[in-house]
C-alpha positions as CSV (number, residue, x, y, z in Angstrom):
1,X,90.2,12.7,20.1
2,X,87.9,10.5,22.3
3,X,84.9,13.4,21.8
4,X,85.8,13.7,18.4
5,X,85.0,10.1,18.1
6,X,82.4,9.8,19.9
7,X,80.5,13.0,18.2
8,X,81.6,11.5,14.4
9,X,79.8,7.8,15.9
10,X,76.9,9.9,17.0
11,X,76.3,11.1,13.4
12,X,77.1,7.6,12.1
13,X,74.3,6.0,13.9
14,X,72.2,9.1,13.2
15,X,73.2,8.4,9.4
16,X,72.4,4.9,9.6
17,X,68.8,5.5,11.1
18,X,68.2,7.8,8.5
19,X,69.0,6.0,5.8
20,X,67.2,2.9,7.6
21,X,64.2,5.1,7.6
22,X,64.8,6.2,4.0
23,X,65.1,2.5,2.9
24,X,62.0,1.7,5.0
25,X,60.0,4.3,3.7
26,X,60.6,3.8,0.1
27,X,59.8,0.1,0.4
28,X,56.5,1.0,2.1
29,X,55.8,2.7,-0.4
30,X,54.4,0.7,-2.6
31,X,52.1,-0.3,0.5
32,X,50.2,3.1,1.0
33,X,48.0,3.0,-2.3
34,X,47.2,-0.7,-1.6
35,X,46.1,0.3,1.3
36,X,43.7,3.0,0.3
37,X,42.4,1.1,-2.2
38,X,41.8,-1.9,0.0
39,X,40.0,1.1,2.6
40,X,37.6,2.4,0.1
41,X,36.5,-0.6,-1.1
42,X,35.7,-2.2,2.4
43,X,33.7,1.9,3.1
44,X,31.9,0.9,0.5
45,X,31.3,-2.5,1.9
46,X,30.6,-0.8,5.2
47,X,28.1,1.8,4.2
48,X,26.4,-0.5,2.3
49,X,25.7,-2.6,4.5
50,X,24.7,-0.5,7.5
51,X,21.4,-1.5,7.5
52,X,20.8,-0.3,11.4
53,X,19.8,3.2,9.4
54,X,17.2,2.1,7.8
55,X,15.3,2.3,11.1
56,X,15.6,5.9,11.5
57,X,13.9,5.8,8.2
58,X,11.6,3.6,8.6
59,X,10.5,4.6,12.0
60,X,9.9,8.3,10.6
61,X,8.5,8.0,7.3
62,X,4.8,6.3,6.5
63,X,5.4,6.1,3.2
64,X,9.0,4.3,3.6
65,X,7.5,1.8,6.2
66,X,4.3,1.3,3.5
67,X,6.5,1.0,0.1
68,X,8.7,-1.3,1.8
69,X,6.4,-3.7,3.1
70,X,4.6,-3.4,-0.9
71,X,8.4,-4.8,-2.1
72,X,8.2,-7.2,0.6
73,X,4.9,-8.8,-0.3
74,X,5.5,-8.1,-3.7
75,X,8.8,-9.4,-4.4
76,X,9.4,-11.5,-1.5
77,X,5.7,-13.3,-0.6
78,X,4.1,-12.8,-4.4
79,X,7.0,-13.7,-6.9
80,X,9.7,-15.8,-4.8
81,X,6.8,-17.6,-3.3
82,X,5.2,-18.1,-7.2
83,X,8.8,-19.6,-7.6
84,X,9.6,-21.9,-4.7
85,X,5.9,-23.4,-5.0
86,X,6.8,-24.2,-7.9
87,X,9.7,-25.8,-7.0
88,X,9.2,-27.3,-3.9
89,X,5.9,-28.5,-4.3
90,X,4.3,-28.4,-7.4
91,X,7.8,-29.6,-9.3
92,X,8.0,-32.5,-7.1
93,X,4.3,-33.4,-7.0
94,X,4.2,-34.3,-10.5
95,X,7.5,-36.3,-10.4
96,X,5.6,-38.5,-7.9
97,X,2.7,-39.0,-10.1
98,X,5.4,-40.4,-13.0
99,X,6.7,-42.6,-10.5
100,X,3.4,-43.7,-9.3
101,X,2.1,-44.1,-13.1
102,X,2.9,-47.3,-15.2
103,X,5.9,-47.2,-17.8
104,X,3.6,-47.5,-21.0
105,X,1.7,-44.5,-19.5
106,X,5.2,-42.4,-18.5
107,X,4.6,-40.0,-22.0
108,X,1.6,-38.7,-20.5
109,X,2.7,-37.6,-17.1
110,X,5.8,-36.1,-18.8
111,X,3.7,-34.2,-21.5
112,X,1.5,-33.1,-18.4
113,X,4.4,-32.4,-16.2
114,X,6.5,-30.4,-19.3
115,X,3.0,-28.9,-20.7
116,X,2.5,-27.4,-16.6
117,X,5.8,-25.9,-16.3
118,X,5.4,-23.9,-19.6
119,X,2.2,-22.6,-18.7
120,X,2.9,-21.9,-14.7
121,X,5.8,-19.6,-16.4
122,X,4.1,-18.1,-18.9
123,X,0.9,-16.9,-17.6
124,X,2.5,-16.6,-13.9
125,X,6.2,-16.5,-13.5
126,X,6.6,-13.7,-16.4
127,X,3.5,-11.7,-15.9
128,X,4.5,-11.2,-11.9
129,X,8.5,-10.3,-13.3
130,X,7.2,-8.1,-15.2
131,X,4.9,-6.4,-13.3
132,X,6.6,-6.4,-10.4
133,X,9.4,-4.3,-12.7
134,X,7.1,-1.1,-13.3
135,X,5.5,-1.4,-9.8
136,X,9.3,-1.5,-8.1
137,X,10.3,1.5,-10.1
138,X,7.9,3.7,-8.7
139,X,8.1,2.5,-5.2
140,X,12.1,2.5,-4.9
141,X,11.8,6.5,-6.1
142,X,8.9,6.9,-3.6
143,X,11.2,5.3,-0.9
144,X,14.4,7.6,-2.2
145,X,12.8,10.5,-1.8
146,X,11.1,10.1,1.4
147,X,14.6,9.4,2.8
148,X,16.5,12.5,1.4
149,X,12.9,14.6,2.3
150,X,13.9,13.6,6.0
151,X,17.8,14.3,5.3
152,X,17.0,17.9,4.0
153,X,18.3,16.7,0.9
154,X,15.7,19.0,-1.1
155,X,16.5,18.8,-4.8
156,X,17.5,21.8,-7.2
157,X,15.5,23.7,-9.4
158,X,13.7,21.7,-11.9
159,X,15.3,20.8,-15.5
160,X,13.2,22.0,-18.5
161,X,10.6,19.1,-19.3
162,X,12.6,18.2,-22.8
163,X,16.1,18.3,-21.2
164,X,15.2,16.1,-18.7
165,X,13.5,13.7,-20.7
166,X,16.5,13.6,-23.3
167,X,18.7,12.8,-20.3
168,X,16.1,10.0,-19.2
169,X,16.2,8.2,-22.2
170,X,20.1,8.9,-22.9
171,X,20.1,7.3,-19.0
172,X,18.2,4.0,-20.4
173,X,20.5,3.4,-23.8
174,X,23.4,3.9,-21.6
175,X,22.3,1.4,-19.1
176,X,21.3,-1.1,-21.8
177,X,24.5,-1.2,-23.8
178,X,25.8,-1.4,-20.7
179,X,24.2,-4.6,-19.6
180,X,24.7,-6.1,-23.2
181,X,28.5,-5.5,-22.5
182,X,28.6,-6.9,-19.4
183,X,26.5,-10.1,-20.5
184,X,29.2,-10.0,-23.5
185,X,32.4,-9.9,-21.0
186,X,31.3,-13.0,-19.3
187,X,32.3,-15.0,-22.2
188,X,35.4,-13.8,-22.2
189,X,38.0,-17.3,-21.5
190,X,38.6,-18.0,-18.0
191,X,38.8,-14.1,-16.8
192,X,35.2,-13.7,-18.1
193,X,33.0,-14.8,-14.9
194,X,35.5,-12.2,-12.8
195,X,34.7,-9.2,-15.0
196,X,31.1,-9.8,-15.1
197,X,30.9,-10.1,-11.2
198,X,33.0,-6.6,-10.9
199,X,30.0,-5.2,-13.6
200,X,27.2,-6.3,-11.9
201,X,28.7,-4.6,-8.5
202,X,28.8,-1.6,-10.3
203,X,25.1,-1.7,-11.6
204,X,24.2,-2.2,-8.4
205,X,25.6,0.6,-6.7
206,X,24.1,2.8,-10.4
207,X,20.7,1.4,-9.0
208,X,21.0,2.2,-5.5
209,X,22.6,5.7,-6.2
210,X,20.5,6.6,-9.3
211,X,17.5,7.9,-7.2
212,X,19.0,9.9,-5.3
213,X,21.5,11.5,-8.0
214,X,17.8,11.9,-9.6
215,X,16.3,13.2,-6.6
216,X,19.2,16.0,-6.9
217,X,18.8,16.6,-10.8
218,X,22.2,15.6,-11.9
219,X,22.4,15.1,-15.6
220,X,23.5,11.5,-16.9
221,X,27.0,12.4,-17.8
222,X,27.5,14.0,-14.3
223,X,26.8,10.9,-12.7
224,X,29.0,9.0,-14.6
225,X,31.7,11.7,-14.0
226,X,31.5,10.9,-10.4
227,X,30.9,7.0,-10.5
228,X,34.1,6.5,-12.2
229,X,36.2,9.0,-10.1
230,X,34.8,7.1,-7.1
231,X,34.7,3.6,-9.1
232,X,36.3,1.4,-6.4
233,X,34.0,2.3,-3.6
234,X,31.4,1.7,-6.1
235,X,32.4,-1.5,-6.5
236,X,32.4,-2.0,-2.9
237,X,28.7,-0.7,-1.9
238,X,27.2,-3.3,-4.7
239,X,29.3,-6.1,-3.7
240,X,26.9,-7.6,-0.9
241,X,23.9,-7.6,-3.4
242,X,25.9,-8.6,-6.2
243,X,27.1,-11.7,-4.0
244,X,24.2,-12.9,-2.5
245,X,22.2,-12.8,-6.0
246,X,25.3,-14.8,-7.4
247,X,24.3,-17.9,-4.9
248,X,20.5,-17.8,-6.3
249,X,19.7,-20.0,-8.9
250,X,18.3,-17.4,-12.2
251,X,14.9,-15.9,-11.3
252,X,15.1,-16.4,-7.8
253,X,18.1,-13.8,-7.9
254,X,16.0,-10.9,-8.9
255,X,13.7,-11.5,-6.8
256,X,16.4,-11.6,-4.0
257,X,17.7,-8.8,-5.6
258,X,14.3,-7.1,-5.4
259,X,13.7,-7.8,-1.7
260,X,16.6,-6.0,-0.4
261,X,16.8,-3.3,-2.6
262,X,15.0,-0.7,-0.6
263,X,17.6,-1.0,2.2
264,X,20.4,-0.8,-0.3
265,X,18.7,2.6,-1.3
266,X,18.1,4.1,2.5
267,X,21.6,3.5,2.7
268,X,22.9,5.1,-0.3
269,X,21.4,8.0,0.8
270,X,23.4,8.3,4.1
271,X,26.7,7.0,2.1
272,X,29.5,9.2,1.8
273,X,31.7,7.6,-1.3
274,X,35.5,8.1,-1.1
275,X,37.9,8.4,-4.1
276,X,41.5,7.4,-4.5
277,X,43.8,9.7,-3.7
278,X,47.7,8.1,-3.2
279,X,46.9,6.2,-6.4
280,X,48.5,6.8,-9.4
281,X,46.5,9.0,-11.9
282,X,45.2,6.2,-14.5
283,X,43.9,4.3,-11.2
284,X,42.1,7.3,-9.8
285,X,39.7,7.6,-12.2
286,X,38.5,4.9,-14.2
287,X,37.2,5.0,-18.0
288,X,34.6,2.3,-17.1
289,X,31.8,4.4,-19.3
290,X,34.2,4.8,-22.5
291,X,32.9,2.1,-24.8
292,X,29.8,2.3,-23.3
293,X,29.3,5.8,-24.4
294,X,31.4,5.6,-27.5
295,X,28.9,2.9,-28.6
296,X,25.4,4.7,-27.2
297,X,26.5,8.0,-29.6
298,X,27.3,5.8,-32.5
299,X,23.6,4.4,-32.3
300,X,22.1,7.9,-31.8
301,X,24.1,8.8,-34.5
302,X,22.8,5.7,-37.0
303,X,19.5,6.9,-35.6
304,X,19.7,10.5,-36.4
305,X,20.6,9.7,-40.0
306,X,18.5,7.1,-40.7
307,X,15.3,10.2,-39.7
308,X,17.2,12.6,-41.3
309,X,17.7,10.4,-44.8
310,X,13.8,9.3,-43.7
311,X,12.7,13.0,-43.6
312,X,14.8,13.9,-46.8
313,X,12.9,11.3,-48.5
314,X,9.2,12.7,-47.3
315,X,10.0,15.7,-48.5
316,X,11.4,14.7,-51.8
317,X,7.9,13.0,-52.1
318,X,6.3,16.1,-51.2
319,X,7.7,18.4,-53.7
320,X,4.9,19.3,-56.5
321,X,5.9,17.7,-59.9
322,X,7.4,20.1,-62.5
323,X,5.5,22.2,-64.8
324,X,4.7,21.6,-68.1
């Protein structure tokens, strides 16, 4: 009876663990997809911002140390010094000359002063933004390519000429109504600022990963396939940008934004983006593209029937009047 009770107290304990472990597990549960999620976001963090590979690029490649030293100048010596002149010595200059000027004589130093600040942005400020768009462009696909040339990244057969540049512009309206909805979401009551911080992470990492999803020929909708099955560690890998343009006053974030750019895009090409996999299935893949797509084929489709009731009235014209 003693062994008996001692074997039946055996398999108590050994009940009690196991249901110990039982409870235990299912109120970890929970835990394990937090914890991915909180994982790929900080690998997107991390790849990001391994910036310690951009010398293996830059210490290969001519053309990578060259177009990054043209951003540098451009964006960092050229426009942000155009700006903080302005600011920090021009700006207070003339506020010295109202203070030095009498008060019956305060109009003209303002007028001068207002009249200044127009100009310096019109013929300077906005010219060099501008320019400084287009040249950036080419250099940032100059400096992707380079990188996945030394990678062995080499890209797939060629699209046709047309389909490519149907996907190029399909590319550009989606990008566009997707920076209109992102300006639109910051308005929305107290929640508004969050969402348009978690958006502009995302276009960041669509910048940095753009060239070299170009580089490899993927169409527009393939891309967007795979940024929102990987849309966490997306918003991860733009984060660092996104936050240090958030603490620059406006202007002087894009050229921040800019000047660090071609380091976000060396490392892009060395990142390896991670999915959620414990998550449940909603979570896994995000629609973040819906509306924006939804609203990009509405105005192709406004467009194709405003040619096509165009090209019905041309031909109307054209018809030869009836015969008498």
């Amino acid at each position: 009876s003693l062994r008996h009770s001692h074997h039946s107290q055996q398999a108590a304990m050994a009940s009690a663990k196991a249901a110990s472990k039982t409870a235990g597990g299912a109120g970890s549960t929970p835990l394990g997809p937090l914890r991915e999620a909180g994982l790929v976001w900080m690998s997107g963090v991390k790849d990001a911002l391994m910036l310690h590979q951009c010398v293996f690029f830059l210490a290969r490649s001519d053309t990578i140390r060259f177009r990054t030293l043209q951003c540098f100048m451009l964006n960092g010596v050229i426009f942000l010094g155009s700006i903080l002149l302005f600011n920090f010595a021009i700006e207070p200059a003339l506020s010295l000359l109202r203070r030095l000027v009498q008060e019956d004589e305060a109009w003209a130093t303002d007028f001068i002063a207002a009249s200044f600040s127009v100009m310096y942005k019109l013929l300077w400020i906005y010219p060099i933004y501008c320019i400084s768009f287009v040249l950036n462009t080419v250099m940032y696909q100059e400096v992707a390519d380079s990188a996945l040339g030394l990678l062995q990244h080499t890209p797939v057969r060629a699209t046709p000429h047309l389909d490519r540049l149907i996907h190029e512009t399909w590319r550009v309206l989606v990008n566009l109504v997707y920076l209109l909805e992102m300006y639109l979401l910051y308005y929305i009551p107290v929640v508004g600022p969050a969402i348009y911080f978690v958006h502009s992470c995302w276009m960041a990492s669509i910048y940095c990963f753009e060239y070299r999803w170009v580089h490899q020929r993927w169409t527009s909708n393939a891309r967007l396939d795979y940024f929102e099955n990987h849309w966490l560690y997306f918003a991860g890998f733009g984060f660092p940008v996104s936050f240090v343009s958030l603490l620059c006053p406006r202007f002087i974030d894009a050229g921040v934004f800019a000047l660090f750019f071609p380091l976000f895009i060396l490392t892009a090409t060395r990142a390896d983006p991670k999915s959620l996999q414990k998550c449940p299935k909603p979570f896994q893949k995000l629609p973040i593209f819906m509306a924006v797509q939804g609203t990009s084929c509405l105005l192709v489709r406004l467009f194709e029937g405003r040619l096509g009731a165009a090209g019905g009235a041309d031909k109307q014209d054209a018809k030869p009047p009836p015969s008498k």
